[in-house]
SEMI-957069 format. One record per residue (C-alpha): residue in one letter; x negated, y negated, z negated. Coordinates in steps of 0.5 Angstrom, whole numbers, padded with zeros to 4 digits, always signed. Each point is the difference from the previous one (the first is absolute). Layout:
# SEMI-957069
aXYZ;...
END
This chain:
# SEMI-957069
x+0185-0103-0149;x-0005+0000+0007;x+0006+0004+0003;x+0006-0005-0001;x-0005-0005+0001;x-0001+0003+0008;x+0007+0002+0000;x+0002-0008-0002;x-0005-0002+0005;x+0002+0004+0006;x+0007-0002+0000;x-0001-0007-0001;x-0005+0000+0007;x+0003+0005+0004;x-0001-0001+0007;x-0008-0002-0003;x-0001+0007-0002;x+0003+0003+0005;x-0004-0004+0005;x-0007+0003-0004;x+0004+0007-0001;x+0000+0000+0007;x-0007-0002+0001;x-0003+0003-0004;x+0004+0006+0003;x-0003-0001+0007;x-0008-0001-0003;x+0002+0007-0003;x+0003+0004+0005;x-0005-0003+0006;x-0007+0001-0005;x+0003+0008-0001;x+0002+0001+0007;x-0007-0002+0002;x-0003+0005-0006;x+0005+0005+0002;x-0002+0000+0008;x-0008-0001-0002;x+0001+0007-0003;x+0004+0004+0005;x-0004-0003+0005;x-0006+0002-0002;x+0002+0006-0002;x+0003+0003+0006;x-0005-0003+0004;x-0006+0004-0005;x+0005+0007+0001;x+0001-0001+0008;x-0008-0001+0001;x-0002+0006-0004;x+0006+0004+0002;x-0003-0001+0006;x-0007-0001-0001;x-0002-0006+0004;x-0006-0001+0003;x-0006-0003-0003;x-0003-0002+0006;x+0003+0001+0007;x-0002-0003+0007;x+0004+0000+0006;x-0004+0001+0006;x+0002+0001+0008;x-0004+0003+0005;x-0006+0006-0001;x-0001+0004-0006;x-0005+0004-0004;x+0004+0003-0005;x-0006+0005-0001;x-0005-0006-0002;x+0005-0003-0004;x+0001+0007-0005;x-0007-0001+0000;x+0000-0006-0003;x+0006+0001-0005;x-0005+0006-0002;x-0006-0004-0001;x+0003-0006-0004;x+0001+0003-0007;x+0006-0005-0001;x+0004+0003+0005;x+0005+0005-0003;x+0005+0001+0006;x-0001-0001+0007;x+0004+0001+0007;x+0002-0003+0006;x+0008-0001+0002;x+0003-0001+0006;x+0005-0006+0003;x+0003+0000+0006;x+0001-0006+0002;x+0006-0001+0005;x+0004-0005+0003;x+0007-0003-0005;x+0003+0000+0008;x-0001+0008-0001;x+0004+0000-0005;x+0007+0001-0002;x+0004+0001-0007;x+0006+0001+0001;x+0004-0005+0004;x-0007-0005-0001;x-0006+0000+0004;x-0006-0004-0003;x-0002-0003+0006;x-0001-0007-0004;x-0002+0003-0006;x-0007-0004-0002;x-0003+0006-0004;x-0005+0004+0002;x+0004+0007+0000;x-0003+0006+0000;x+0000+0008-0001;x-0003+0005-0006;x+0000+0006-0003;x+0000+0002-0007;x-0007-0001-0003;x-0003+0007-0004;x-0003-0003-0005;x+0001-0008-0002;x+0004-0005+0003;x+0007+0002+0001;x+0006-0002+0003;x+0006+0000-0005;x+0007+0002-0001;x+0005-0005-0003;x+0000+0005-0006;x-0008-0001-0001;x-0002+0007+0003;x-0006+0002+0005;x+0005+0001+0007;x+0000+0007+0003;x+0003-0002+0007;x+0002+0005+0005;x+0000+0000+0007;x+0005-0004+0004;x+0000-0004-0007;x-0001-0008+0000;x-0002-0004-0007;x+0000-0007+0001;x-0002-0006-0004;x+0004-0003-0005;x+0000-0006+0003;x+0004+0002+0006;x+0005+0003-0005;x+0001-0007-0004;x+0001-0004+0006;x+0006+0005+0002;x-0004+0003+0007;x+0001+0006-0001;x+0003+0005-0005;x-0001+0007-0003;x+0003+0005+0006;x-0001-0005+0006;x-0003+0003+0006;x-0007-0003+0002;x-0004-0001+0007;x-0007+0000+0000;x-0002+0000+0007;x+0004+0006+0003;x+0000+0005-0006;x+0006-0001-0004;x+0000+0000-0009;x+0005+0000-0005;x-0001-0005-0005;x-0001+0005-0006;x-0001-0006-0005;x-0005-0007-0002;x-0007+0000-0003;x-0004-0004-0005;x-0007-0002+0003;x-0004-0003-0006;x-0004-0002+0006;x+0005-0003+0005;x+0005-0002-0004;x+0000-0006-0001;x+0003-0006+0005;x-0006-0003+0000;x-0003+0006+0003;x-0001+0000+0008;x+0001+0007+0001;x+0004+0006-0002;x+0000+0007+0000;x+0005+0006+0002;x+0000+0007-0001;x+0000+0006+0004;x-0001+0008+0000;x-0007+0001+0003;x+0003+0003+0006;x+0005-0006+0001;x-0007-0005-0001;x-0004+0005+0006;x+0007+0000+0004;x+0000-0008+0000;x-0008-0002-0001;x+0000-0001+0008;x+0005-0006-0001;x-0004-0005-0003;x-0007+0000-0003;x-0003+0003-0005;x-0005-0005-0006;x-0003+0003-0006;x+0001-0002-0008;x-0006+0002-0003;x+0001+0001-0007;x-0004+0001-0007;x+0001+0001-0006;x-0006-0001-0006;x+0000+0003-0007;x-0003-0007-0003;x+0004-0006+0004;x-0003-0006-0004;x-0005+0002+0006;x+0004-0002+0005;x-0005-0006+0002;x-0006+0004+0001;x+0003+0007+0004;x+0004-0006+0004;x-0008-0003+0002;x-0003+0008+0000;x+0006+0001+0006;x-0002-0006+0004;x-0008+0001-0001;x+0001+0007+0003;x+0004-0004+0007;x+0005+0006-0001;x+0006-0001+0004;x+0004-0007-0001;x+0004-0002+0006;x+0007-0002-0004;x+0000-0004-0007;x-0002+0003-0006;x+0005+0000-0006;x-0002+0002-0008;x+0004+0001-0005;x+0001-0006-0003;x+0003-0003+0006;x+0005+0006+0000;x+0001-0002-0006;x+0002-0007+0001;x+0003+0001+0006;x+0005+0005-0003;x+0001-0005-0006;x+0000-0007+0004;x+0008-0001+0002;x+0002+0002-0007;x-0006-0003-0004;x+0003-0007+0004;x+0006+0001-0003;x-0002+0002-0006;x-0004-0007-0001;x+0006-0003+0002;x+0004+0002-0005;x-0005-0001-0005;x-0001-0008+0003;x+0006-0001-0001;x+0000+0003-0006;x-0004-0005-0003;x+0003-0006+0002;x+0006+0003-0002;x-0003+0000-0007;x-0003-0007+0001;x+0007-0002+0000;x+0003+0004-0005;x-0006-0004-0005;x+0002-0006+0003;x+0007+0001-0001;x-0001+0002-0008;x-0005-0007-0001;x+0005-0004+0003;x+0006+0003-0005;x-0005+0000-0005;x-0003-0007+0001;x+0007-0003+0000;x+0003+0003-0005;x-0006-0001-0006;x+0003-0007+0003;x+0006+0001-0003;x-0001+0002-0006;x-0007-0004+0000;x+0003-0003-0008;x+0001+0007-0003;x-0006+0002+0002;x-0003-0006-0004;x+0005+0003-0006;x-0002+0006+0001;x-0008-0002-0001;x+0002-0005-0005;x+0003+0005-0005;x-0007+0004+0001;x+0002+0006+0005;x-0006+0003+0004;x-0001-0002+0007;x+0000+0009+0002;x+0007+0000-0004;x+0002-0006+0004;x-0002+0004+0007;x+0003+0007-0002;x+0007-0004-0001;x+0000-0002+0008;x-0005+0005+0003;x+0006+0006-0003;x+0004-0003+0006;x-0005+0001+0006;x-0002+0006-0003;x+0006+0003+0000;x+0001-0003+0007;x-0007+0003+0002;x+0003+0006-0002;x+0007+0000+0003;x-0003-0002+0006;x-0005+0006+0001;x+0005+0005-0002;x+0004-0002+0006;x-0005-0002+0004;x-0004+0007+0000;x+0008+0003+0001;x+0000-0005+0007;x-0007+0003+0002;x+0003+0008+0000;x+0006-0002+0004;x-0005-0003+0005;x-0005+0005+0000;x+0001+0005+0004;x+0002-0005+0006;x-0008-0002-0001;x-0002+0005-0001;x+0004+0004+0008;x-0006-0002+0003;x-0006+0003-0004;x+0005+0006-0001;x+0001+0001+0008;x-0008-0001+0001;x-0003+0002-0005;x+0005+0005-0004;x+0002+0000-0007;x-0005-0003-0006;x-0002+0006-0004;x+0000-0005-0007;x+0007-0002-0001;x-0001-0001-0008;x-0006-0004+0001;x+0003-0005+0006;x+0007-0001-0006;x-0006-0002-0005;x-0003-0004+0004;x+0006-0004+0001;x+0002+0000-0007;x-0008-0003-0001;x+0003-0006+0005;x+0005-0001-0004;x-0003+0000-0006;x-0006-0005+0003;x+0007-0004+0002;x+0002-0001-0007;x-0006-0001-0004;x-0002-0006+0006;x+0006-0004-0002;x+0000+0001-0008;x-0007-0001+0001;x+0001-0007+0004;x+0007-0002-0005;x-0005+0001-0006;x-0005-0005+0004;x+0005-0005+0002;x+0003+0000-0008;x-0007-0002-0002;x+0003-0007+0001;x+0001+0001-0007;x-0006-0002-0003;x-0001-0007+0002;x+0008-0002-0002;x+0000-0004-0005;x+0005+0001-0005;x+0000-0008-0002;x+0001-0002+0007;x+0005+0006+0002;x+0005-0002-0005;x-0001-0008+0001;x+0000+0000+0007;x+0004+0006+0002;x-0005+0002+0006;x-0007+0000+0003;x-0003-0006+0000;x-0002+0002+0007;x+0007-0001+0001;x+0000-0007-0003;x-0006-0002+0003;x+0002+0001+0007;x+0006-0003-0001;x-0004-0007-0002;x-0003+0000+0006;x+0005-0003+0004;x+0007-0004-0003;x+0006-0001+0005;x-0001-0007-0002;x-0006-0001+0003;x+0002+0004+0007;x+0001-0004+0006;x-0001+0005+0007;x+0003+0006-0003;x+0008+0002+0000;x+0002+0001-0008;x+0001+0008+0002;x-0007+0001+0003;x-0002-0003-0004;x+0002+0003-0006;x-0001+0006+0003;x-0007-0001+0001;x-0002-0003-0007;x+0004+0007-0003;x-0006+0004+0005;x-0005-0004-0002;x+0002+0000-0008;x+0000+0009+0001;x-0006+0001+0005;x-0001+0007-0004;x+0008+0001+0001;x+0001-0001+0007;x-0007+0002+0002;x+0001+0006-0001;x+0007+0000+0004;x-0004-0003+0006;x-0004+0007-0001;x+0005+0004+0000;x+0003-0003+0007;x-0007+0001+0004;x-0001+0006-0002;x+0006+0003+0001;x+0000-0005+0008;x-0007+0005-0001;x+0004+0007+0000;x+0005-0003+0006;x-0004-0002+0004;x-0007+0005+0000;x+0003+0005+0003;x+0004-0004+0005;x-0008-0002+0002;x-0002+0007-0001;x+0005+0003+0005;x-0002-0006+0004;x-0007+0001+0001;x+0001+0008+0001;x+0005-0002+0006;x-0004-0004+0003;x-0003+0002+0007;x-0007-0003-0003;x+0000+0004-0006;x-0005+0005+0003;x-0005-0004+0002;x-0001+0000-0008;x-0001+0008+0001;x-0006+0001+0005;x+0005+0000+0006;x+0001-0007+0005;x+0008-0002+0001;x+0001+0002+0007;x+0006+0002+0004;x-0003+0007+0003;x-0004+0005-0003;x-0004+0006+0005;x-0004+0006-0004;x-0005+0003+0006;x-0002+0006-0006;x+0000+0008+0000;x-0001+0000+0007;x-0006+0001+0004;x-0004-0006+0005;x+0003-0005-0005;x-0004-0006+0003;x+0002+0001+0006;x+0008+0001-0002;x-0001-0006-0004;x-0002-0004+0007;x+0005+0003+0004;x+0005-0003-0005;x-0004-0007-0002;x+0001-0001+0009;x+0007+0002+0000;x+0001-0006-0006;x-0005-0005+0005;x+0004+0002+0006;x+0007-0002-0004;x+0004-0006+0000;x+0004+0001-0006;x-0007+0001-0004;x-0001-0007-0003;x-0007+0002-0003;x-0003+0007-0002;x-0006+0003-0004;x-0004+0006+0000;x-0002+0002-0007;x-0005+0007+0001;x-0003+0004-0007;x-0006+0003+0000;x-0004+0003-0005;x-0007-0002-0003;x-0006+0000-0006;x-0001-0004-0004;x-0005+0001-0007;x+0004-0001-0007;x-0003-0004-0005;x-0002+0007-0003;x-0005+0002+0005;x+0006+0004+0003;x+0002+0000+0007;x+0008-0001+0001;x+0004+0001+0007;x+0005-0007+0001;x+0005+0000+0005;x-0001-0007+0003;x+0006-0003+0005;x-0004-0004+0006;x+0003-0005+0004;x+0003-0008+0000;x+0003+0000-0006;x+0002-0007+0000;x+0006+0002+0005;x+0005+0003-0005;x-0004-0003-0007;x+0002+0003-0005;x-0001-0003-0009;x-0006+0001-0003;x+0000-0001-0007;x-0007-0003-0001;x-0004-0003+0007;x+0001+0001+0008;x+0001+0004+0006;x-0007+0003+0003;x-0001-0005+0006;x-0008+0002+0002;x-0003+0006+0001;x-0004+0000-0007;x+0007-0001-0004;x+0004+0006-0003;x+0006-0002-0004;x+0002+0007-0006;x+0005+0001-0003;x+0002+0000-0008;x-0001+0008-0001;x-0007+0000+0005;x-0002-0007-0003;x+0001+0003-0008;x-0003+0006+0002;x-0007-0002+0004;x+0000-0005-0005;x+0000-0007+0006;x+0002-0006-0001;x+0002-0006+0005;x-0007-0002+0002;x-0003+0007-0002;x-0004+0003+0006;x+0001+0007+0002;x-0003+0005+0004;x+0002+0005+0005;x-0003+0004+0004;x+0001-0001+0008;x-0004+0005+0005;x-0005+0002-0004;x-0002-0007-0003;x+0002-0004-0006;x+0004-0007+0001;x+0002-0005-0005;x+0006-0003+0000;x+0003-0005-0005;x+0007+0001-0003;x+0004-0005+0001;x+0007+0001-0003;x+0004+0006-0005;x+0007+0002+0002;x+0006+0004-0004;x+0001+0006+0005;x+0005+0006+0000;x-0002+0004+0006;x-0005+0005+0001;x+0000+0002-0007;x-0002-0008-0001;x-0007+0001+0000;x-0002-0003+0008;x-0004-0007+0003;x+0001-0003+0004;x-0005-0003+0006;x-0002-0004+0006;x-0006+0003+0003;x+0001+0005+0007;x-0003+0007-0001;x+0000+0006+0005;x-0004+0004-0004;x+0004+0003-0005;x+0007+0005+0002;x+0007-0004+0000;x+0004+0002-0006;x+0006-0003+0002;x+0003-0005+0004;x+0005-0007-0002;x+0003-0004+0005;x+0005-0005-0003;x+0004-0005+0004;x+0004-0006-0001;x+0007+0000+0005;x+0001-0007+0005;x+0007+0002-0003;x+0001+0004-0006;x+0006+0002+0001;x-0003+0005+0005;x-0004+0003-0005;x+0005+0007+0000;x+0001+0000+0008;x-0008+0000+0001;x-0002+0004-0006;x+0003+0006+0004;x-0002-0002+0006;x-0007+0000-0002;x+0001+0008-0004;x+0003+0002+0006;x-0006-0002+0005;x-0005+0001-0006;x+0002+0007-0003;x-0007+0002-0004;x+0001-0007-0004;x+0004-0002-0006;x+0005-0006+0002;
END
């Protein structure tokens, strides 16, 4: 019976069930897809870290080393399982060449390492620890996906010639988002080649228990070991391996949802409409006696058969757009190590899909229970209906045209009908326009001053060099003496103590000088403006446990000063745990050096970017 009845149904409203058939299609396909990447992205992203078996903790530092020290202070730390000290030789992109391309105007700090003995290895495309060989060059696989270089091509570093033997997986440096990027060379190659840049250390621990992370990262800084460089974990690793395709991922998932939301919409408007039309035989149906639940399978067979009829198809879509997803992760991170678990997923997403819309059918079919038999079958339908329809007679219209107006009376009388109509053209103006806005917002020149960074037109690094303050004068006169230089700023980090809420001492990278040049957002506050200001970001503020209008102390030569926080903001660089202030200090040693500048003429930027990494060899441009 329920089969000839969908089966007379169907053909009776054929473009209606197509049109929710499609839907619901869509729903499936887009929550399966999400489901299918989550798996595949976690799992590829868990094998690469293990595989290569990232640091816990691991803080770059340029200058002086003690390794002795630090061995020391593995040893005694009971929580350290393995310890040890790489070396990466920073050196300048205009030095080097892949192919027919030199990475002059490369803004990633590229450097050069050898392959580790004991954890963080650098991977081939096939998840192997690489073995290079002398005159081998493995290069990262960024350079591969942008098409720089291909496997064979002969590369420059220097004056030493290297073949490209092959691409490397980085579960440090993988991610776009990271700044840096590693090379691989022989041990002979990397002696022959250290003079041609310099050299920063990457000191690395593993622990045994890493749910005490907090506490080895407050050990390392109570013990004023070396950290001239951002200090990055495992978790940030993490993140910044799983950002560009986790924002996919909830993309798809986003749309997902409104998708859904629409297809519900879609099956109450057809629902709604067609108890309309059969409002009097509903009424004989309740007045011979037949059950409300009887009632409800009758119509719910249909979307139950449309729910399922969807989903297959939808889960059928999701495999053949897959592995076009899926190119990426493959690319970076390597191939999931649990397929069976990724297809379940995706069949649990269509499920979830199929019980939302027969669940939501059976709440709209509720309706049955305050239709009167009596009223159904004298009236023919919802009193609803005839009520709004009594609130305005045509005879009684005087401003109105006859087609408004009865267009008008007919929406007023069907609220729930056309209500739900108006609900499905906002949120499908929703799903057109809000990537739009995204794209927007991403391309938009301002949109870094929301990731710790003010928008300007020129950027100079003055870092892993030494008399830094000195450089970074030279360069800011250089910029003063400049007509083509409409205003500039000069940014420098230092490193200070401050004491935790705990009673434990913590280093903080705080970036001094005029903030309100090149502003950049905060999420909640403003800029330090007086000497007694700091402004933190989020991982800093969560972590120091401060709020707008806390006070913090630093220790400055010696002596404790207070000062008052006076905004948070998001940031991405310097493993997003920085601050910022106002105040002047000669005591502390200059980490590193920011001058940024705004051009009179933008269109310049190219020409004087280069003249300014010509005269100014040591700094990043």
């Amino acid at each position: 019976m329920y089969s000839r009845i969908i089966r007379n149904d169907m053909i009776k409203s054929k473009t209606v069930t197509l049109a929710t058939v499609l839907f619901v299609a869509a729903a499936g396909m887009l929550v399966s897809l999400a489901a299918i990447l989550t798996v595949h992205l976690s799992s590829a992203l868990d094998t690469l870290m293990k595989t290569a078996k990232t640091p816990h903790f691991m803080q770059m530092h340029s200058g002086d080393i003690d390794t002795a020290r630090l061995a020391a202070f593995a040893e005694r730390y009971g929580n350290v399982e393995e310890f040890q000290v790489l070396e990466f030789l920073n050196i300048e992109g205009a030095r080097i060449r892949l192919g027919d391309r030199s990475l002059a105007g490369s803004v990633q700090d590229n450097g050069f390492s050898v392959q580790s003995e004991s954890f963080d290895y650098l991977l081939d495309l096939d998840g192997n620890v690489i073995r290079v060989s002398d005159g081998e060059l493995y290069v990262p696989v960024a350079y591969m996906k942008d098409h720089t270089v291909k496997a064979g091509d002969r590369a420059f570093i220097g004056e030493k010639e290297f073949t490209v033997a092959g691409f490397l997986r980085d579960s440090q440096m993988n991610s776009a988002l990271s700044s840096s990027k590693r090379f691989l060379v022989s041990e002979g190659d990397f002696a022959a080649i250290r003079n041609a840049g310099s050299v920063e250390y990457l000191i690395e621990f593993r622990l045994k228990d890493l749910s005490k992370l907090g506490a080895f990262e407050t050990a390392y800084a109570s013990a004023g070991l070396e950290a001239n460089g951002p200090t990055v974990t495992y978790s940030l690793f993490q993140m910044l391996n799983a950002l560009s395709d986790g924002l996919m991922i909830g993309v798809i998932l986003l749309v997902s949802l409104l998708v859904v939301a629409i297809a519900l919409m879609c099956i109450r408007f057809t629902l709604l409409a067609k108890i309309e039309d059969d409002y009097r035989e509903i009424g004989v149906m309740k007045a011979i006696g037949m059950r409300v639940s009887d009632m409800k399978k009758i119509y719910l067979a249909k979307y139950a058969a449309i729910a399922a009829g969807g989903g297959v198809l939808g889960y059928a879509l999701s495999f053949l757009f897959k592995d076009m997803l899926l190119e990426n992760i493959r690319l970076y991170m390597g191939k999931s190590g649990n397929p069976f678990h990724a297809a379940l997923f995706g069949i649990v997403g269509i499920a979830l899909v199929f019980l939302a819309v027969v669940a939501y059918a059976g709440r709209v079919l509720n309706r049955f229970r305050s239709i009167s038999a009596a009223e159904a079958i004298r009236f023919g339908s919802s009193r609803e209906k005839i009520a709004g329809g009594r609130r305005f007679n045509l005879s009684e219209n005087r401003r109105l045209g006859t087609n408004l107006f009865l267009g008008l009376r007919d929406v007023l009388a069907r609220k729930r009908l056309y209500a739900t109509m108006l609900a499905v053209l906002v949120i499908s103006s929703f799903i057109l326009i809000v990537p739009q806005n995204l794209h927007h917002t991403i391309s938009s020149s301002g949109f870094v001053q929301y990731m710790g960074i003010g928008s300007y037109d020129l950027r100079i690094d003055i870092q892993q060099t030494d008399r830094i303050s000195e450089k970074t004068a030279d360069i800011a006169d250089a910029m003063r003496n400049d007509r083509d230089i409409a205003r500039y700023a000069v940014l420098t980090t230092k490193t200070f103590r401050t004491t935790k809420v705990d009673g434990s001492e913590e280093l903080i990278k705080i970036e001094l000088g005029d903030h309100s040049v090149f502003p950049i957002r905060y999420s909640s506050g403003r800029a330090p403006a007086a000497d007694d200001e700091i402004a933190l970001s989020a991982l800093n503020a969560d972590e120091l446990g401060k709020k707008v209008g806390d006070v913090l102390a630093l220790a400055i030569e010696g002596k404790e000063k207070s000062f008052a926080v006076s905004g948070i903001y998001a940031d991405l660089t310097n493993g997003g745990k920085t601050a910022k202030a106002a105040f002047a200090d000669d005591s502390a040693e200059t980490m590193w050096s920011v001058v940024s500048a705004e051009l009179a003429d933008p269109a310049l930027v190219g020409s004087k970017a280069s003249e300014y990494a010509d005269k100014f060899g040591y700094a990043k441009v």
